[in-house]
N, C-alpha and C positions, 0 to 999 in steps of 0.2 A: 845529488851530492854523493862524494864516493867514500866516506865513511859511515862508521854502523853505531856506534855511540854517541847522541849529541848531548850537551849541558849548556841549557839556557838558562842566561840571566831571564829576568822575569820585567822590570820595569823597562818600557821603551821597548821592550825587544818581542816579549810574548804578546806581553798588552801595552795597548796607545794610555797607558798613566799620564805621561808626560804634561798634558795642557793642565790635568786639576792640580798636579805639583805644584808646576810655574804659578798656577794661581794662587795655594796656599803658601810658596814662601814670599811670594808681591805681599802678601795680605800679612803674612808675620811681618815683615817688613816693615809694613806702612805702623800696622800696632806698637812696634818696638821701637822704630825710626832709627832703621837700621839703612844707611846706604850703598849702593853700587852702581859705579859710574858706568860699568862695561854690558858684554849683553849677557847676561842672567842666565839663559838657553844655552850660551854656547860654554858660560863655565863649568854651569850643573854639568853639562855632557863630559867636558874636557876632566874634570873632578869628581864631586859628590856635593848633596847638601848637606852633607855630616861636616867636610870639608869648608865650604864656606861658611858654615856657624862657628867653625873656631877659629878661620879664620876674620870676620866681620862681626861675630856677635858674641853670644855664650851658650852655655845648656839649656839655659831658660829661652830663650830664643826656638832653640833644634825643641825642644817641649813642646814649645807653643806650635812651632811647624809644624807636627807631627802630628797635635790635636785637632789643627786646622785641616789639614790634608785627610785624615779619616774621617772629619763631617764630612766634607765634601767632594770624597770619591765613592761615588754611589754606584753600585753597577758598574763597572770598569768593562769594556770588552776587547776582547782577541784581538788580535788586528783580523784583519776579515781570512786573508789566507792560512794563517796559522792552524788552525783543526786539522785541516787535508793534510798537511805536512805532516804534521804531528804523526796523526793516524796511518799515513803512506810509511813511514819509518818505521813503527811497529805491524803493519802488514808483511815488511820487506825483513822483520827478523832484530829489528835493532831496540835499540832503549833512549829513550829520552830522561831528562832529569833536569833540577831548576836548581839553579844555586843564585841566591837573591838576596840583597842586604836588608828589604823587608821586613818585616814580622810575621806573625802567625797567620793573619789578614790573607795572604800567599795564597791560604790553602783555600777560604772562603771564596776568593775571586778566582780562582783556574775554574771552581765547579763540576762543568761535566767535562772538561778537562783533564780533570787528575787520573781518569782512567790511562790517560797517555803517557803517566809519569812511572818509571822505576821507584822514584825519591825526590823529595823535595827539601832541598836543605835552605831554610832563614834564618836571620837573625838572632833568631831564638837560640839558636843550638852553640852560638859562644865557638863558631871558626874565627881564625883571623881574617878583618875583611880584604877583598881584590885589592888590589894583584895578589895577594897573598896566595899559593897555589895551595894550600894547606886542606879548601874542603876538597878540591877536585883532586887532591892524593888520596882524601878517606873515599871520595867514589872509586876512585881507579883500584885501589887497594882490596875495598869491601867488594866489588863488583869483580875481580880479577877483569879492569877494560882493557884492550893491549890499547897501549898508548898513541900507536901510527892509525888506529880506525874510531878515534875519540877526537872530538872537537870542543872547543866554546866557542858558543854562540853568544854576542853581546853586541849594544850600541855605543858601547866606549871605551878609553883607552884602554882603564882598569880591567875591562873583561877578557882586552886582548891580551895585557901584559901577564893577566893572572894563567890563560892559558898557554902563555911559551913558560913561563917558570916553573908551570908541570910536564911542559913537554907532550905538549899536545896541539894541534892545528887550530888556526881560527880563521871567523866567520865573523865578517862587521858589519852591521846593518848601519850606515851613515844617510839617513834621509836628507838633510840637508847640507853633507857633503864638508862638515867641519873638520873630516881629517883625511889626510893621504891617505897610503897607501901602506895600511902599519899591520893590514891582517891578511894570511894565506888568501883570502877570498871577502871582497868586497862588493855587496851589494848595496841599493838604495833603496828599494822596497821587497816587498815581500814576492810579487808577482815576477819578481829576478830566478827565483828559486828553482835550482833546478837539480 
């Protein structure tokens, strides 16, 4: 890739979350009886499940998702390419960093990961969430990044749309291929990467 700054989302993109998600909001779901006629996968991506709780259920709902989804994401891992990337970027001079709607949890699952991170910005720290370009201006800003050698990196809209409203390039990883053609650079898997 030909820039020297990246900012990665963290769910779907760094790590394969994705199937114990779908599982804990089927499983809130089923406890709450909460319904959705469409496919679950391709709104989560198109949206968020913060998103579908207000709009299909309530808080007590996204609660209950949330508690479901922390039993039962145990060990989460990388997708398989990501480390070499990671580490090939900070070999080559540049910085990596997460910007993830998350919690604290973030920092518990990268592991021996974090050594590859500049920063880690979650939930925690009260940005407005994507597209909002508000945390990728405190990186840009606190980091002096120049804007034309910074990217996000994300698997949905939201990642993309947060990185053009800072003015900065993006990277979509669409594995199953839910959306055109909405980022500077579009891949399907990781072993695209180059």
């Amino acid at each position: 890739m030909m820039w020297k700054n990246y900012i990665w989302d963290f769910d779907g993109t760094l790590f394969d979350t994705y199937p114990v998600m779908l599982e804990a909001l089927s499983e809130a779901m089923k406890q709450s009886s909460v319904e959705f006629p469409g496919d679950l996968e391709a709104y989560v991506k198109r949206f968020s499940i913060q998103k579908f709780a207000h709009e299909f259920a309530n808080q007590d709902f996204l609660d209950l998702y949330h508690k479901i989804e922390a039993e039962r994401q145990k060990n989460p891992q990388a997708y398989a390419e990501i480390p070499k990337i990671l580490s090939k970027i900070v070999e080559d001079g540049g910085q990596n960093f997460v910007l993830s709607h998350r919690d604290n949890s973030t920092f518990e699952y990268l592991g021996d990961l974090k050594k590859y991170f500049t920063e880690v910005i979650t939930s925690k720290q009260n940005f407005e969430r994507k597209p909002s370009p508000e945390a990728l201006e405190y990186l840009l800003n606190k980091y002096k990044l120049v804007p034309e050698e910074t990217v996000m990196v994300g698997d949905r809209p939201l990642d993309i749309e947060a990185g053009r409203n800072a003015g900065i390039a993006t990277v979509l990883l669409d594995e199953k291929e839910y959306f055109g053609d909405i980022a500077d650079k579009k891949i399907k898997n990781w072993s695209e990467w180059r």
